[in-house]
Phi, psi and omega in degrees: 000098125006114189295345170291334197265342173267168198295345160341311227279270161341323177282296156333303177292329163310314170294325152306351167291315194272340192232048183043019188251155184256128165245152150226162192253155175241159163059017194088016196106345174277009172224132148282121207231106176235142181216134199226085190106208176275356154324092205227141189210144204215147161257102153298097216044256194253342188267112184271031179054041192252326160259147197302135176323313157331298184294320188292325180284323160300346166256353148272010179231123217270341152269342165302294175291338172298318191298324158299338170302297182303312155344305195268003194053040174259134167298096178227164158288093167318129170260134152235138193256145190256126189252181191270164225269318179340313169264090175297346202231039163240341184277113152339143164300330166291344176073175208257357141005302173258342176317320202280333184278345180310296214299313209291289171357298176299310156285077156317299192303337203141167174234165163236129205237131155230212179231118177357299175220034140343159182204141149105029155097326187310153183044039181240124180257142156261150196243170183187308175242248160236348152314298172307323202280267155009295161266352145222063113302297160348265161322351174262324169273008187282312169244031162187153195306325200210157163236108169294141187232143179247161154300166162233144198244129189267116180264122207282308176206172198225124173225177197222134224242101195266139180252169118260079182067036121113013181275138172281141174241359197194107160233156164180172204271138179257104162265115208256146226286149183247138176233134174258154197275174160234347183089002165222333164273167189268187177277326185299301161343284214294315209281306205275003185266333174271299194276115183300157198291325200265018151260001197287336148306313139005273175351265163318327190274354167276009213280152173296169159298157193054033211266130169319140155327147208287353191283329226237135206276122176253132189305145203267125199139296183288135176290136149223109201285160185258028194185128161270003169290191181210047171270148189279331174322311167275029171128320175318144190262158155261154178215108203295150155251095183302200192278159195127166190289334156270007177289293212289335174291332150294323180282302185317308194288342203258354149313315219259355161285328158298339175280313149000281174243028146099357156028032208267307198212111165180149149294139191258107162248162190243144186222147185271115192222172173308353195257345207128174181284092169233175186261130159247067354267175170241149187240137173239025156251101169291107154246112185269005220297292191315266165002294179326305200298351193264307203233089167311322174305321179270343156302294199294338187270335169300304178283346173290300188291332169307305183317319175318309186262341134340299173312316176292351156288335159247182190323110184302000000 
C-alpha cells in the first residue's frame, strides 16, 4: 500500500477540506502537512503530534515503558533491552550472551525477541533454546540497533485500548486466526484445506506451544489458533468489546499506563495471561489501517476528535 493511499490520509484530507486548512503530503504520503496562515502543523506516519516529544520516545521503547510501568506499580511485561553489539560502546565488556542464556534459564516456557521499538508485530521471535535465541538475536541486530527480550506469556487475549487524554475512544480484542475442529479431519487436514500453499510454512512454524499433533483428529467444535501472536497484520480479527468488566478492567490499567508516561492520544495494550490483566505495550501513533477495512466508522471517529484537538492549537 502507497503511504498516500492510507485511510489517515483520506481522513485528514476530508476533514480540511470542511474546515479551510491546506494539506500537503510529504515522504510519498507519510508525512502530512497541515496549513491555516502562517500556521502549520505535521502528521507524522500515525503520530499526530498530541504528545510531547519525551513521551512519544518512552512509548516507542518497549523497554524504557515497561520499566516506568513497574515504577508505578502498573502490571506489565518486562522488556529488557539488549543494545546491538555493533555500537560497542554501548555493550557491557561482558557482552550480551550469557545474559540472555541467564534470562532464557529463568523462563523454562520461553522468551520473546522484537526489536525495542519495532510495530505491527515484525521480526518478533519466541526462543525455547539457545539455538532460537541465537537466531533471532541475529536477526533482529542484523537490522536495527538494539532489541528486547521479554518472557514469554501464554496470553489468553489480548485488547488494545486507543485513549484520549486518557477517556477510551476504542476498545476491542485481536482475536488470532483460528480453524475450528469438525471431529473427523486431523489439524493438519484442516491446515492444508484453509491455509494457501506458500503461507502454510509461516504458518506452521508459528502454530502455538502445546498444540496436540497435527495428525490427531481435532475435536468438533474445538479451536485451534494458527499463530501464537495476536497481531492483525497476521491474520488476527478486531473484535468490538462492549461495556463489562472486561471493557472496564483494561481501560482502568491501560488509563493508568497513560498516565504514567504522560500520554495524551495513543493506544495501550493490554494482555490476559494467568497471572492477570498486564500492559505489553504503548503506541503514541493510532494505527487503524486494519481495524478500519472491518469498522469504517470508527477509523473516521477516532481521527476526527484528534484532528478536534490539532485545531484548538491553531489560528482560528
Amino acid at each position: 500500500m502507497q503511504y498516500a493511499d492510507r485511510v489517515i490520509v483520506r481522513i485528514v484530507k476530508d476533514y480540511c477540506d470542511a474546515s479551510g486548512v491546506d494539506v500537503t503530503l510529504g515522504l510519498d504520503g507519510w508525512l502530512i502537512v497541515l496549513s491555516k496562515g502562517d500556521a502549520r502543523h505535521f502528521i507524522y506516519g500515525y503520530d499526530f503530534g498530541l504528545n510531547s516529544s519525551v513521551t512519544h520516545r518512552l512509548a516507542n521503547d518497549k523497554a524504557a515503558t515497561a520499566d516506568i510501568l513497574a515504577a508505578a506499580g502498573i502490571a506489565c511485561v518486562p522488556h529488557r533491552l539488549f543494545m546491538n553489539h555493533e555500537h560497542f560502546k554501548y555493550v557491557p565488556s561482558s557482552g550480551h550472551w550469557s545474559a540472555m542464556l541467564k534470562m532464557q534459564r529463568a523462563h523454562p516456557a520461553g522468551l520473546v525477541l522484537k526489536p525495542n521499538e519495532g510495530t505491527c508485530g515484525h521480526l518478533v521471535f519466541k526462543a525455547t533454546t539457545e539455538l532460537e535465541l541465537e537466531l533471532a538475536a541475529t536477526t533482529i541486530f542484523a537490522a536495527n540497533q538494539n532489541l528486547a527480550i521479554a518472557p514469554y506469556f501464554d496470553i489468553a487475549r489480548e485488547v488494545r485500548v486507543i485513549l484520549l487524554d486518557r477517556v477510551p475512544m476504542v476498545v476491542y480484542e485481536k482475536k488470532r486466526p483460528t480453524i475450528i475442529g469438525d471431529g473427523a479431519r486431523s489439524a493438519l487436514q484442516l491446515l492444508l484445506d484453509v491455509v494457501p500453499a506458500e503461507r502454510l510454512g509461516a504458518v506452521l512454524a508459528n502454530l502455538p506451544a502445546g498444540h496436540a499433533a497435527l495428525g490427531a483428529v481435532v475435536p468438533a467444535g474445538a479451536q485451534f489458533p494458527l499463530d501464537w501472536r495476536h497481531n492483525l497484520e497476521f491474520g488476527a480479527e478486531p473484535e468490538l468489546i462492549g461495556d463489562g468488566e472486561l471493557r472496564d478492567t483494561c481501560v482502568a490499567i491501560a488509563a493508568e499506563a497513560a498516565r504514567a508516561i504522560g500520554l495524551s492520544f495513543g493506544a495501550v495494550d493490554v494482555v490476559w495471561t494467568a497471572q492477570g490483566p498486564r500492559v505489553l505495550e504503548i503506541n503514541s501513533g493510532v494505527m487503524i489501517e486494519s481495524l478500519s477495512r472491518r469498522f469504517p466508522g470508527l477509523a473516521q471517529q477516532v481521527y476526527t476528535r484528534a484532528l478536534d484537538r490539532v485545531m484548538q492549537a491553531m489560528p482560528a
